[in-house]
N, C-alpha and C positions, 0 to 999 in steps of 0.2 A: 747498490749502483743504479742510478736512473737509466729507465729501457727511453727507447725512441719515444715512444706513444707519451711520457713522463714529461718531455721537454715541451714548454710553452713554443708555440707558433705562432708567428706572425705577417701580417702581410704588412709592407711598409710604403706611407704614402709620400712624399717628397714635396715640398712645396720649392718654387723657384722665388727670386728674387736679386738678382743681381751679385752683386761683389758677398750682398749680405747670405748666400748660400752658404758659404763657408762655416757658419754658423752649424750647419747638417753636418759638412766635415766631422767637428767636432763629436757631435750627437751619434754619427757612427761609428767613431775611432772608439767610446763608452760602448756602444751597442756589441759591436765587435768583440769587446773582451769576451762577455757572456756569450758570443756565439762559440769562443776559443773553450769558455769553461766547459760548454755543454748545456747552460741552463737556459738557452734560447736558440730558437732557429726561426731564418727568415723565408719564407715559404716563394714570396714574388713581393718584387719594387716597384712602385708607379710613380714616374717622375716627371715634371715639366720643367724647363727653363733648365736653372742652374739644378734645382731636382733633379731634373735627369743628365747631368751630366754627373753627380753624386752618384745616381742608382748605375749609372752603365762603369763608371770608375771601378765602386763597391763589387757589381756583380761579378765584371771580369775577376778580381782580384781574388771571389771569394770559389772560384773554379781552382784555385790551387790551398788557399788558406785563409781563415779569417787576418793574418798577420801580411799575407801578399795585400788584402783588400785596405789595409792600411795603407801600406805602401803607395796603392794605386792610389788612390786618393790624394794623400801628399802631394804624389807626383803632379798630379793636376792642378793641384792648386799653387805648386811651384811654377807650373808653364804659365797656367796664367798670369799669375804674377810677375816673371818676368815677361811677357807679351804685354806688358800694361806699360801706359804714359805715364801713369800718376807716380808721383815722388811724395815720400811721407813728409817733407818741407813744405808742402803744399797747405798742410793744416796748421802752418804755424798760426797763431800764438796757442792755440785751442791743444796742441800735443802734448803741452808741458803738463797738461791737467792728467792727474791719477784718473777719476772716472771714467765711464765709457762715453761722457762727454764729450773727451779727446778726440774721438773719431767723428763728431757731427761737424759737417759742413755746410748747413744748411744757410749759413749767412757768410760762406767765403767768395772771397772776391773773383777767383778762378771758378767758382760752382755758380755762381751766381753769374757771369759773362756767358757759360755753358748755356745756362738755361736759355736767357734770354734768344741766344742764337739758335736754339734747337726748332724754334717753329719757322725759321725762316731757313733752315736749310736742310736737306735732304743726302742720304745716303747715296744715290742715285748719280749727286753732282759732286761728289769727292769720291771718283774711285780709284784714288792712290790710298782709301781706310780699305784693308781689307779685312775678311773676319777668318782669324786667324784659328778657329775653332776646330774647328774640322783635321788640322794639320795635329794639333794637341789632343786631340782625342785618338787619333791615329797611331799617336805615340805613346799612349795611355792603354788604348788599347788595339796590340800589334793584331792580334785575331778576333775579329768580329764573330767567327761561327763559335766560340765557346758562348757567349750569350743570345745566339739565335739558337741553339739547340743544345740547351742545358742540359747537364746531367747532374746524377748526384745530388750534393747539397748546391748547388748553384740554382739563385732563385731565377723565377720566372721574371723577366722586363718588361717594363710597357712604357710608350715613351710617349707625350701629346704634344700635338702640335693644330697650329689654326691656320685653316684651310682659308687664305686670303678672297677667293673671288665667289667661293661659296658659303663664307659664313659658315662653317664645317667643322666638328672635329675629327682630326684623325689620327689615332691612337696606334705606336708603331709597336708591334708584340714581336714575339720570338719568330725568326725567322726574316723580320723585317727590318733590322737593328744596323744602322750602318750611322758613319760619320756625319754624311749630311742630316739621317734624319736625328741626332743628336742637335745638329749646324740650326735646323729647324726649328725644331723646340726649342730653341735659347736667342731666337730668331726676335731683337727687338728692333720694331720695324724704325725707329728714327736713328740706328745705330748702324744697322745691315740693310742691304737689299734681301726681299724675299730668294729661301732657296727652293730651287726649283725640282720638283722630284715625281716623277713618272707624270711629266706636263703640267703638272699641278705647285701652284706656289703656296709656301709657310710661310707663318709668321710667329714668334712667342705661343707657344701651347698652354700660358696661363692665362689668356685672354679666353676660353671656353672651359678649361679643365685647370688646377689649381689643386693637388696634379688631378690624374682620373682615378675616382675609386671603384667603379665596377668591374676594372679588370680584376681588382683583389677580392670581391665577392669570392670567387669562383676558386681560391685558392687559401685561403683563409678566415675563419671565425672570426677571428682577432683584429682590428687595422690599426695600426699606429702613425699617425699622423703629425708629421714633421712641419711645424706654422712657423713661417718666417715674417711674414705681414701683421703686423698688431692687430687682434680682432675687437681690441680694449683702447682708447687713451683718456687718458682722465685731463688732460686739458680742453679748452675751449676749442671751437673750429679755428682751421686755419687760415691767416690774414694775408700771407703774403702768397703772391701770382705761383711763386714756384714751389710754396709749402700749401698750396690748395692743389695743383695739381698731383704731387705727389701722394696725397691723401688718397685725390680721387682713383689713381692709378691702386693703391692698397687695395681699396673699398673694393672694385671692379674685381683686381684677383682676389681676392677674399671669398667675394660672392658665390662662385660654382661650388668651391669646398662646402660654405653651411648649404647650399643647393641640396649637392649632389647627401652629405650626410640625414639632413632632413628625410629625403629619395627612398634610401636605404633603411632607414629608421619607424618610416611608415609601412616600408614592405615586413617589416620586423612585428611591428603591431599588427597587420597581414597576418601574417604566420602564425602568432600567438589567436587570433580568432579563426585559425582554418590550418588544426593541425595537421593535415593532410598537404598542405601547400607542397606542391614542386618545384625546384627552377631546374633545368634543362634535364627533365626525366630524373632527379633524383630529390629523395625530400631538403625542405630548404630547411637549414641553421642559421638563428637569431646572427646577426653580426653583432659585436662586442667593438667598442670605441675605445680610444687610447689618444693621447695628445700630449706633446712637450712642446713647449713654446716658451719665449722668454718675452714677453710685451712690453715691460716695465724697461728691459733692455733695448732693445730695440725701439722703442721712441726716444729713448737718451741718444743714440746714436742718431736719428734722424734718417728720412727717407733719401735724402743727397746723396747721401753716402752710399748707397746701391751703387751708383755711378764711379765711386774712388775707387778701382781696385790695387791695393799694392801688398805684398806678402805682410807686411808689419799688421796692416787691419786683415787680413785671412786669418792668422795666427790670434788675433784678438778672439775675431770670432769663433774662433775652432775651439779656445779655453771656453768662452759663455755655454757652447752648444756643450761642450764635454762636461761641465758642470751641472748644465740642467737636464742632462741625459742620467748624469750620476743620481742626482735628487729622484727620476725617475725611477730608475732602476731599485732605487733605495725604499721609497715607498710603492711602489704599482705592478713592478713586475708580476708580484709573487698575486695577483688577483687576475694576470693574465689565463683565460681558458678559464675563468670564472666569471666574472662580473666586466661592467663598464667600469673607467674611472675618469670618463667624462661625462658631464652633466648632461645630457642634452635636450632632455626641458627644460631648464633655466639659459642655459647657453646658446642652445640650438633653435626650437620650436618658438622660444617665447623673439629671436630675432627674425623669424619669419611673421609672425603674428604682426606685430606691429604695434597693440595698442597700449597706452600709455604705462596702464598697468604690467605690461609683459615686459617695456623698457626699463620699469624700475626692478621688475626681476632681473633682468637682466646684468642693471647698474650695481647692486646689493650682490649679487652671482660674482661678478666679474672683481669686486673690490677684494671679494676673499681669496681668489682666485689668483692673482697675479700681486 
């Protein structure tokens, strides 16, 4: 019988993404079984955006049972989706298709009138939108102090959010764990007004952190990292106004994640040249990389579709994530508290590098890869 010490740990990272979160859904309701089996446990979550409404769902839930942490989750992404305008008639003719190209809107006539209106109007002059967040997390979760001061197996939270008038990040941990600053972190500023919290305004916490990984340093060897943003696409750049900015929006949150791994990767090579190395008075352990992502999906779908939320595509998403959580699990788990099973010289280093040569590592990396 496997003791404590026996079970892989993990630290889990979250990435946000709109309506396309759901997609993590999925990747935890998989994750979850193996915490039910025993052959995995989540140490601490770091979420942004829709991330961290995943990790604070997950956490509360999992203060009672990996099977509540289900629950909780569902439950969220049923509020949201009933809290949504979008109707799944919206994507007609494109739903009748089998593939996950059913769900791209990238050229619908109602996403397409959206866009064009979004640089000319403001959150600020329709305040009959409200954001209904805060209410649905509330009900998601009734008690806040079981994830401000975890016990047991309930993991440690951390939640990011961007500090609007500072250019700031501020990373909300145990103890500091409430509705708004969920409300904040998923805070997209052409959607919501900034919320406002101890004087200080939020905006989307994937604009600095994508989600934050240094709070999982401190609590895990392991990080697994949940990518919603395609860090791949194998087509040409984008042509039209509202599929160039959605790109650019990717690329932006994309960036602090290879940032911050890069970060962490060099202190790893640190540590391997000065094995004495300490972080906060105790010796430091190499961190260990991990990643599920679906890219090849998630361009099919199209970046529009962040913006459609209705239960019909959550549920789509929740099958992709649960799928490619399974493939994980299938191949990678069992090299967790051992090895990488992310590349991150070819993936990581050689997209900070920049030079031609590092982009055809890259290109040749990433074809095998997705």
């Amino acid at each position: 019988m496997a003791t404590t010490k026996d079970i892989p740990t993990i630290g889990l990272a979250l990435q946000g993404g709109g309506a396309h979160a759901a997609f993590t859904w999925g990747v935890l309701d998989r994750l979850l079984d193996e915490v039910e089996r025993g052959t995995l446990s989540i140490l601490a979550i770091s979420g942004a955006s829709g991330g961290a409404l995943n990790a604070a769902a997950c956490t509360y839930g999992l203060s009672r049972s990996p099977t509540d942490a289900k629950r909780a989750l569902e439950q969220l992404w049923t509020l949201v989706g009933a809290a949504s305008k979008w109707q799944p008639f919206y994507n007609f003719p494109t739903n009748l298709l089998k593939s996950p190209e059913r769900w791209n809107v990238d050229l619908n006539p109602v996403v397409l009138a959206q866009s064009m209106l979004e640089p000319l109007s403001s959150p600020y002059a329709m305040p009959w939108l409200t954001n209904s967040l805060g209410s649905i997390m509330e009900a998601v979760i009734p008690d806040f102090g079981v994830v401000n001061d975890p016990k047991d197996a309930v993991p440690q939270l951390y939640v990011a959010a961007t500090n609007v008038n500072l250019t700031a990040l501020r990373i909300f941990g145990p103890g500091e764990i409430s509705a708004k600053a969920l409300m904040a972190s998923a805070c997209f500023p052409t959607l919501f007004e900034a919320v406002k919290i101890d004087g200080e305004f939020y905006w989307d916490g994937g604009y600095l952190a994508n989600p934050a990984l240094a709070p999982l340093v401190e609590w895990a060897d392991d990080i697994l990292s949940v990518l919603i943003d395609p860090l791949y696409t194998k087509h040409g750049p984008p042509e039209r106004p509202s599929e160039i900015n959605n790109r650019i929006n990717e690329i932006s949150f994309g960036a602090s994640w290879v940032a911050e791994v890069r970060q962490i990767q060099l202190i790893n090579e640190l540590a391997a040249e000065n094995p004495g190395l300490e972080h906060h008075g105790k010796p430091y352990s190499p961190k260990r990389f991990h990643v599920i992502r679906a890219d090849r999906f998630m361009d099919e779908i199209g970046a529009a579709s962040k913006n459609t939320p209705s239960i019909e595509f959550f549920r789509a998403l929740r099958e992709a994530g649960h799928a490619a959580a399974d493939a994980w699990v299938r191949d990678w788990l069992p090299s967790v508290g051992k090895t990488s099973t992310f590349d991150l010289d070819k993936l990581v280093k050689n997209r900070i590098k920049g030079t031609p040569a590092a982009m055809r590592t890259v290109q040749q990396a990433e074809g095998k890869t997705v």
